[in-house]
Backbone as CSV, one residue per row, in Angstrom:
resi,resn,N_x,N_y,N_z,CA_x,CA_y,CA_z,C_x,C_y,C_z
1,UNK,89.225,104.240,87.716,89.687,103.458,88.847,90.057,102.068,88.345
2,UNK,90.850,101.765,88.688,91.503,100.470,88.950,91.174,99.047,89.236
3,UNK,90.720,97.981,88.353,89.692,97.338,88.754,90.304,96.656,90.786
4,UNK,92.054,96.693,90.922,92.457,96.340,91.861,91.986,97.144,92.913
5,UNK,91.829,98.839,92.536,91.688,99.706,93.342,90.074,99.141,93.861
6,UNK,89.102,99.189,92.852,87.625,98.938,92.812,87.220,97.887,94.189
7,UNK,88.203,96.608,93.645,88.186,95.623,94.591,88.251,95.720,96.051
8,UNK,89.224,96.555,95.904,89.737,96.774,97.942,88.453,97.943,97.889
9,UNK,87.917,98.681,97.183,87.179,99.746,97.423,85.810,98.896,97.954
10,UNK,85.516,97.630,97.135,84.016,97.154,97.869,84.556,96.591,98.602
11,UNK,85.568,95.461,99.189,85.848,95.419,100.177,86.169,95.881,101.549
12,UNK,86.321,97.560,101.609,86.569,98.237,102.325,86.323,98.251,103.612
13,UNK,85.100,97.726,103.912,83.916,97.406,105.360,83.874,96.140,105.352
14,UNK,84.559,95.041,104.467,84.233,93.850,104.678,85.029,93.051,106.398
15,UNK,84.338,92.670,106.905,84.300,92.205,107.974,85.860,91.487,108.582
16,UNK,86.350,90.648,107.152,87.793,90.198,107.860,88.695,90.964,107.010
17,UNK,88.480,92.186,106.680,89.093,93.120,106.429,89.722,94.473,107.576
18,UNK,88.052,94.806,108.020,87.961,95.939,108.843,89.142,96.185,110.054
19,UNK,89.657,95.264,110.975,90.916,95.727,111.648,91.801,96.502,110.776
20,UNK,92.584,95.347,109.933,93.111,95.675,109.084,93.358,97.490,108.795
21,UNK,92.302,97.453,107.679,92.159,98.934,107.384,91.785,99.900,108.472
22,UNK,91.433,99.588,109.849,91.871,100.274,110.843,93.293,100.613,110.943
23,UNK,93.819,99.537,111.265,95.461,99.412,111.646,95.804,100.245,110.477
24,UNK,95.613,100.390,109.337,96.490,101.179,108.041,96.036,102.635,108.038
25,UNK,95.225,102.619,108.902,94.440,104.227,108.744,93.596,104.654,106.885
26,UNK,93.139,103.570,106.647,92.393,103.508,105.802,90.892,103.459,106.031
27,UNK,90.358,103.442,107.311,88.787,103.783,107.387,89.382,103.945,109.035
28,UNK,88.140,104.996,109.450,88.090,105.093,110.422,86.661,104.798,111.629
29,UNK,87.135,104.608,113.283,86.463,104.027,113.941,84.421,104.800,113.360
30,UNK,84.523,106.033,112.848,83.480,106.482,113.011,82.730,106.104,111.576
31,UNK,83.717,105.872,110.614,83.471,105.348,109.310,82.691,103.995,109.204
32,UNK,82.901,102.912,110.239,82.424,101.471,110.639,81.568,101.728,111.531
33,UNK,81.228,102.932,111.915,80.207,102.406,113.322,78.562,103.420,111.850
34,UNK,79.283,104.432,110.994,78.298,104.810,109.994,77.645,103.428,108.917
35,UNK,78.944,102.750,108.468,78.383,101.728,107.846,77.755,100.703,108.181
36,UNK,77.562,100.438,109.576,76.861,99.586,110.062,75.655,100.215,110.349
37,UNK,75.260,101.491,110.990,74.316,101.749,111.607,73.377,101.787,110.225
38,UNK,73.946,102.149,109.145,73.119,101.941,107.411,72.729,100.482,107.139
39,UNK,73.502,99.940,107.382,72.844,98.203,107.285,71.541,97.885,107.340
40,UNK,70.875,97.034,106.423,69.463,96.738,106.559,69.056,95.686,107.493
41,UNK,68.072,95.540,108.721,68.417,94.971,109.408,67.126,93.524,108.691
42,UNK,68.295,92.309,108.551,67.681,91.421,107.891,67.345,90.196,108.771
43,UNK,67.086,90.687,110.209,67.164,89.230,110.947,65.770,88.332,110.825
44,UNK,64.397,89.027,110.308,63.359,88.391,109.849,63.419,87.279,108.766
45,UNK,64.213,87.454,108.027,64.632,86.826,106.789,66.150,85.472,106.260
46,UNK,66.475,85.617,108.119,67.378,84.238,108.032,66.386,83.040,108.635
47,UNK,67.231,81.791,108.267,66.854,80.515,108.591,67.862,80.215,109.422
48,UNK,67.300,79.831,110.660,68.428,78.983,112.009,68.657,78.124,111.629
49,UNK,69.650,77.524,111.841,70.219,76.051,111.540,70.526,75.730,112.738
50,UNK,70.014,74.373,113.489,70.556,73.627,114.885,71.510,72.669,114.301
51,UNK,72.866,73.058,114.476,73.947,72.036,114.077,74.154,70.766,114.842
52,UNK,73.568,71.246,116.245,73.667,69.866,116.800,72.781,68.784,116.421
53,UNK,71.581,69.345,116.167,70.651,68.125,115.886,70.535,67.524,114.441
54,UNK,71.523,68.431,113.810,71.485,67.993,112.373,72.763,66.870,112.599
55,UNK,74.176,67.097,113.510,75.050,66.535,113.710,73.880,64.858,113.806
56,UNK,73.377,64.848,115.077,73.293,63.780,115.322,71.955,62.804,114.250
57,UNK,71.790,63.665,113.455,70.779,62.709,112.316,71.686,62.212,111.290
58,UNK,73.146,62.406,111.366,73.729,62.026,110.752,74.633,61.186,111.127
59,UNK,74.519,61.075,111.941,75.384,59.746,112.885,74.823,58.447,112.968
């Protein structure tokens, strides 16, 4: 494979991709609703950021 091919290949599900390769008939609706439902669900493990209150410590 193609390192160009490789590229669009991990990109495939990437997020401002996915219309896209809808619209081209390159993945399909059931293909994105599989790769998501596989997703690890990581919401324990982010940090919130309050932009507003960071806005105004910087003002």
């Amino acid at each position: 494979m193609s390192t160009l091919n490789k590229a669009l290949e991990d990109l495939k599900f990437d997020k401002r991709l996915t219309e896209l390769n809808l619209r081209l008939g390159r993945i399909t609706k059931e293909e994105v609703e599989k790769q998501i439902n596989s997703l690890e669900d990581l919401e324990s493990q982010v940090e919130k950021l309050d932009l507003e209150s960071e806005k105004s410590e910087n003002n």
